[in-house]
MARBA-3410 file (N, C-alpha, C, O; in Angstrom, 1 decimal):
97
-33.9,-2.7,-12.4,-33.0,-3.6,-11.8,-31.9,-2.8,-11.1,-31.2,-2.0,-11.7 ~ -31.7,-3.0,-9.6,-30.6,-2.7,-9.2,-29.1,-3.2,-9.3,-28.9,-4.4,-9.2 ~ -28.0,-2.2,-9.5,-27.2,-2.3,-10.3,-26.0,-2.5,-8.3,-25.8,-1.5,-7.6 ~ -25.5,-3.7,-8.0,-24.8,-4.0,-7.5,-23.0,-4.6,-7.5,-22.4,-5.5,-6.8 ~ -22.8,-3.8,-8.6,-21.4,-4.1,-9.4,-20.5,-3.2,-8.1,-19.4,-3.7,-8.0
-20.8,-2.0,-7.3,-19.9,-1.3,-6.7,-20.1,-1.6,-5.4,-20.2,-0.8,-4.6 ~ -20.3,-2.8,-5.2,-21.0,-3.1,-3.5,-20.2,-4.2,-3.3,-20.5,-5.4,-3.6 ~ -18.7,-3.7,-2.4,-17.6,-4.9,-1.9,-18.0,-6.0,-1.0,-19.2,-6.0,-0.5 ~ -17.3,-6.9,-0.8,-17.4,-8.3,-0.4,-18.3,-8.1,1.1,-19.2,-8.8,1.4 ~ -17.8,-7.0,1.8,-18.6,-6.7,3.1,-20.0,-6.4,3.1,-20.9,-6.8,3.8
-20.0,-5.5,1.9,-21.4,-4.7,1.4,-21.0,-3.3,1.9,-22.0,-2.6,1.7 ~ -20.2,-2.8,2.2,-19.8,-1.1,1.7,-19.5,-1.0,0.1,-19.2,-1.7,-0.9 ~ -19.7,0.3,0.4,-20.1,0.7,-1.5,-18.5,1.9,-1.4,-18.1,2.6,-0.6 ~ -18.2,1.6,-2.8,-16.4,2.4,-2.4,-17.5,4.2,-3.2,-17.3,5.4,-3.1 ~ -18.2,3.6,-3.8,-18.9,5.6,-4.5,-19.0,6.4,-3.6,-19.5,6.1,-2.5
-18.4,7.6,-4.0,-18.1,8.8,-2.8,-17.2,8.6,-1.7,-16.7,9.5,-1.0 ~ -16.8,6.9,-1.5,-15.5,7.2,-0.8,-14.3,8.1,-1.0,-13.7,8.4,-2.0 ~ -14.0,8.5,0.7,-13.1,9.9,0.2,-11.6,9.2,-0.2,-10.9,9.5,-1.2 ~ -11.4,8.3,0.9,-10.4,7.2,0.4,-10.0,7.2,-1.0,-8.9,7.5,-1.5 ~ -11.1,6.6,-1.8,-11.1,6.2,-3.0,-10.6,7.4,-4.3,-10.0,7.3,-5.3
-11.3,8.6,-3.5,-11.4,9.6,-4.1,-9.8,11.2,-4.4,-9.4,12.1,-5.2 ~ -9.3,10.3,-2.8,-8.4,10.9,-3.0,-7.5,10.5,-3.1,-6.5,11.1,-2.5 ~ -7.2,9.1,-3.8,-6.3,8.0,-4.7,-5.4,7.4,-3.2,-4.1,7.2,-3.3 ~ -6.2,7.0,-1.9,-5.4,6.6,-1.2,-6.0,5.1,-0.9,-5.5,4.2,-0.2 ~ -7.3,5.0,-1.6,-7.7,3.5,-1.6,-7.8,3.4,-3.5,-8.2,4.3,-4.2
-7.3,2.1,-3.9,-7.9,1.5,-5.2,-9.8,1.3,-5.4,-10.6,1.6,-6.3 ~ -9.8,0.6,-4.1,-11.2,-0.2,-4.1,-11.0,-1.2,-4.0,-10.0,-1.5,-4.6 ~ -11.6,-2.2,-3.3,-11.6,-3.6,-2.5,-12.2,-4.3,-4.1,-11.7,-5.4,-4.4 ~ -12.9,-3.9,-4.7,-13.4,-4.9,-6.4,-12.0,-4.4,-7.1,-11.2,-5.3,-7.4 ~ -11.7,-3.1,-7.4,-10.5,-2.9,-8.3,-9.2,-3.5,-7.9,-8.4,-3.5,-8.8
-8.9,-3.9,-6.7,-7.7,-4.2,-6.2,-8.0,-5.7,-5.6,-7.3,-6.1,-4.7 ~ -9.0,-6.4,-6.1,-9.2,-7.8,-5.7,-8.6,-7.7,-4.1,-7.8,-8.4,-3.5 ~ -9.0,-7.0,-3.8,-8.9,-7.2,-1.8,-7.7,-6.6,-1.5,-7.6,-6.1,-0.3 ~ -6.7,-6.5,-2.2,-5.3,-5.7,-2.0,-5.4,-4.3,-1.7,-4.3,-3.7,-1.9 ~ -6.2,-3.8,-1.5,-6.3,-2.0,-1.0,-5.4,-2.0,0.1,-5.2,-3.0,0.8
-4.9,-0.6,0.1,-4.1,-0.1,1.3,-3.9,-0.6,2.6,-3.0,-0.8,3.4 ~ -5.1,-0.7,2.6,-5.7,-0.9,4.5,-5.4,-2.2,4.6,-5.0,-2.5,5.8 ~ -5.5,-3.0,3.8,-4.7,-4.4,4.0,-3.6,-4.7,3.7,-3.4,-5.9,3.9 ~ -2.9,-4.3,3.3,-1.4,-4.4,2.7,-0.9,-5.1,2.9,-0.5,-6.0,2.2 ~ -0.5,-4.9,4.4,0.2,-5.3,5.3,0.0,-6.7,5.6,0.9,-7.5,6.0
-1.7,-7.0,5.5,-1.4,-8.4,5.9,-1.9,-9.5,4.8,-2.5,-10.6,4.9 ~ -1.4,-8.8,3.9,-2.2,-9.7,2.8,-3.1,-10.0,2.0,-3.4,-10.9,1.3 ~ -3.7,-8.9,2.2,-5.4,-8.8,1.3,-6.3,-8.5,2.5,-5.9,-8.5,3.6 ~ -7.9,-8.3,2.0,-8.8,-8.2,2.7,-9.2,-9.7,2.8,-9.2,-10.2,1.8 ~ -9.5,-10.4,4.0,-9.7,-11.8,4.6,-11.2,-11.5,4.1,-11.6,-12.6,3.6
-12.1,-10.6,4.0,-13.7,-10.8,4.0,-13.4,-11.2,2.5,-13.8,-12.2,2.0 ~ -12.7,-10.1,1.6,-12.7,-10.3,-0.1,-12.8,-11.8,0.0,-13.7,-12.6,-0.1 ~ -11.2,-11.9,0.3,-10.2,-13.7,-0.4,-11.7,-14.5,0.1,-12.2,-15.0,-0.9 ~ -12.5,-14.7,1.5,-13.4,-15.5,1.7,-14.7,-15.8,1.0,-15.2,-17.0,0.8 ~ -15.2,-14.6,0.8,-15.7,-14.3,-0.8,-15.7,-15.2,-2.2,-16.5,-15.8,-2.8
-14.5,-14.8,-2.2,-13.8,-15.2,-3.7,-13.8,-16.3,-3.4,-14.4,-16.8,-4.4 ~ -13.6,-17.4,-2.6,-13.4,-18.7,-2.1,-14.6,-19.3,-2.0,-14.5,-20.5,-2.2 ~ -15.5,-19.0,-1.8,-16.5,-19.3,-1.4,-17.5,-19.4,-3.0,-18.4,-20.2,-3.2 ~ -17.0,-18.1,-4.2,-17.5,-17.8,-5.0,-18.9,-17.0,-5.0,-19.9,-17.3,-5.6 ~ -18.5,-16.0,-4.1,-20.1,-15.6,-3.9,-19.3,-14.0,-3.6,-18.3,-13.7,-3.0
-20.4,-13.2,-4.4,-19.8,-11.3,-4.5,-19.9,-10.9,-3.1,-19.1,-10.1,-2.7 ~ -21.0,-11.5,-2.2,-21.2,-10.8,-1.0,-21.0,-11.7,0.2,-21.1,-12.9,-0.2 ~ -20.8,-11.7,1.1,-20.2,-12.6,2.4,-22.1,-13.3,3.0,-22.4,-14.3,3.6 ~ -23.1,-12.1,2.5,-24.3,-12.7,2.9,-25.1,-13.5,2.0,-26.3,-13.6,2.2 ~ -24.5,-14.3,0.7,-24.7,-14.9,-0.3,-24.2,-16.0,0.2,-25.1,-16.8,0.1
-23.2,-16.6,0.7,-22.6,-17.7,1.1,-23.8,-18.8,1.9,-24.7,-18.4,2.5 ~ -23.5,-20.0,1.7,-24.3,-20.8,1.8,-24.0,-20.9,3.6,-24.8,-21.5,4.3 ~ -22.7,-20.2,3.9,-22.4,-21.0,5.5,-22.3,-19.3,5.7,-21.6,-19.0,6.7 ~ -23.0,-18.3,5.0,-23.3,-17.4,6.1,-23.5,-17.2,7.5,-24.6,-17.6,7.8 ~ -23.1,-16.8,8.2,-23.5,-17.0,9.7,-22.2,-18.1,10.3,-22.4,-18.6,11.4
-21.3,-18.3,9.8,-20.3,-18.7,10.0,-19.6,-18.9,11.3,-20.6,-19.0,12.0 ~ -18.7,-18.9,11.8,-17.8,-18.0,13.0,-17.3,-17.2,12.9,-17.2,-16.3,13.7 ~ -16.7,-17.4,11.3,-15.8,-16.3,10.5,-16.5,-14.9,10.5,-15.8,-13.9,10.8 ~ -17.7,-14.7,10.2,-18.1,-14.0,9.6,-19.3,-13.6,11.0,-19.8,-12.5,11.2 ~ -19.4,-14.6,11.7,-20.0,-13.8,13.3,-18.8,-12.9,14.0,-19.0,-12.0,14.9
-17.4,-13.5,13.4,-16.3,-12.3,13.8,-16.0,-11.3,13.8,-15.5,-10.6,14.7 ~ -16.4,-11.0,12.3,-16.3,-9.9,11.6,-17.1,-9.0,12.2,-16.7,-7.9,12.6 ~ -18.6,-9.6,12.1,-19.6,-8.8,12.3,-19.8,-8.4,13.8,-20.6,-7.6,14.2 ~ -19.0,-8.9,14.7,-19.0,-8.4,16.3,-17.9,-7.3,16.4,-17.9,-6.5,17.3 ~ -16.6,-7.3,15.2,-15.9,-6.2,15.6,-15.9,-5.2,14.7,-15.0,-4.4,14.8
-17.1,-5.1,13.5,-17.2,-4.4,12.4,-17.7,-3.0,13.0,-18.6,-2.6,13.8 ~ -16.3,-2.0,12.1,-16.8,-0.8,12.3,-15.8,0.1,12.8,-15.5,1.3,12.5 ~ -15.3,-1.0,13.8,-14.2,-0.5,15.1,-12.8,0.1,14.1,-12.4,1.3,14.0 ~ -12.5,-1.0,13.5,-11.0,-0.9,12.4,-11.2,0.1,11.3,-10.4,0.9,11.0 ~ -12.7,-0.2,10.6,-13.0,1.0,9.7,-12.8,2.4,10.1,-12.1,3.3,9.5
-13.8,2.7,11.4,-13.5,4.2,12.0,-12.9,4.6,11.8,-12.9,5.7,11.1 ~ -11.6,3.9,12.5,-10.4,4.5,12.9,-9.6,4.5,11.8,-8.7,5.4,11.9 ~ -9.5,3.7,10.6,-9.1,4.5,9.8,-9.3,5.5,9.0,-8.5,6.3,8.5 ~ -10.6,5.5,9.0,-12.0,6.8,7.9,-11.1,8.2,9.0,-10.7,9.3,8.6 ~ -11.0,7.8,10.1,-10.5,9.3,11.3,-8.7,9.6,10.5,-8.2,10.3,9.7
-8.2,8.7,11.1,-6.7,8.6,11.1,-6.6,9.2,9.4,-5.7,10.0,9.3 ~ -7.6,8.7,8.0,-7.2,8.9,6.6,-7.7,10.6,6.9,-6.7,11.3,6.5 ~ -8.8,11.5,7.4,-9.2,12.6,7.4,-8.2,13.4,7.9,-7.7,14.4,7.3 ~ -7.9,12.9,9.3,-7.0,13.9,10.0,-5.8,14.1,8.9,-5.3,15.2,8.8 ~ -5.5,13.2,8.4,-4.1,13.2,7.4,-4.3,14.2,6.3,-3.5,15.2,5.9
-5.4,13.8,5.8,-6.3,14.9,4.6,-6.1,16.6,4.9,-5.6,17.5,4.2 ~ -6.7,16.5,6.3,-6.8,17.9,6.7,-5.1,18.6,7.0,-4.9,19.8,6.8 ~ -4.1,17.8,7.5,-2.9,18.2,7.9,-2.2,18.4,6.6,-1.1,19.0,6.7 ~ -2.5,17.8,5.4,-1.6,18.1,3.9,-2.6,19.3,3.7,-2.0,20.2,3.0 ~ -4.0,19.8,4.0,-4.5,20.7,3.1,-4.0,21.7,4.1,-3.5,22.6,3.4
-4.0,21.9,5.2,-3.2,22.7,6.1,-1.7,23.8,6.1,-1.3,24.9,6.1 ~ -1.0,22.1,5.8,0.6,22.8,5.3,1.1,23.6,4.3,2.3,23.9,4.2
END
């Protein structure tokens, strides 16, 4: 049996995140959607939709294929990048100084 307890509402997995690793994300399951990266605006919108929906993964939902979630999936990746870049470069400039 595969074990999908570490597999967030998007379906990224936080294991071996460096984020995670270097205590600058909680985790989108340990922080019920409240990680860093969303702070600002109030949670992660894929989690809360999720949670609302009552379903672990956004591709379990019965209205999968949504708008919501054809949203997501047309700009996914773009916002992640650029933070995975912007969290490293940061990484590398504290191990630097």
């Amino acid at each position: 049996m595969r074990d999908f307890s570490k597999i967030t509402a998007c379906g990224e997995c936080c294991v071996g995140c460096k984020k995670k690793e270097f205590g600058f994300c909680k985790g989108c399951i340990e922080s019920e959607g409240n990680c860093k990266e969303w702070e600002k605006s109030g949670g992660c919108p894929i989690y809360k939709c999720a949670m609302k929906h009552n379903v672990q993964f956004c591709v379990l939902c019965l209205t999968y294929g949504c708008r919501a979630s054809r949203k997501r999936a047309a700009g996914r990746g773009t916002k992640k990048q650029t933070v995975e870049l912007n969290f490293y470069r940061t990484m590398k400039n504290q191990s630097t100084s």
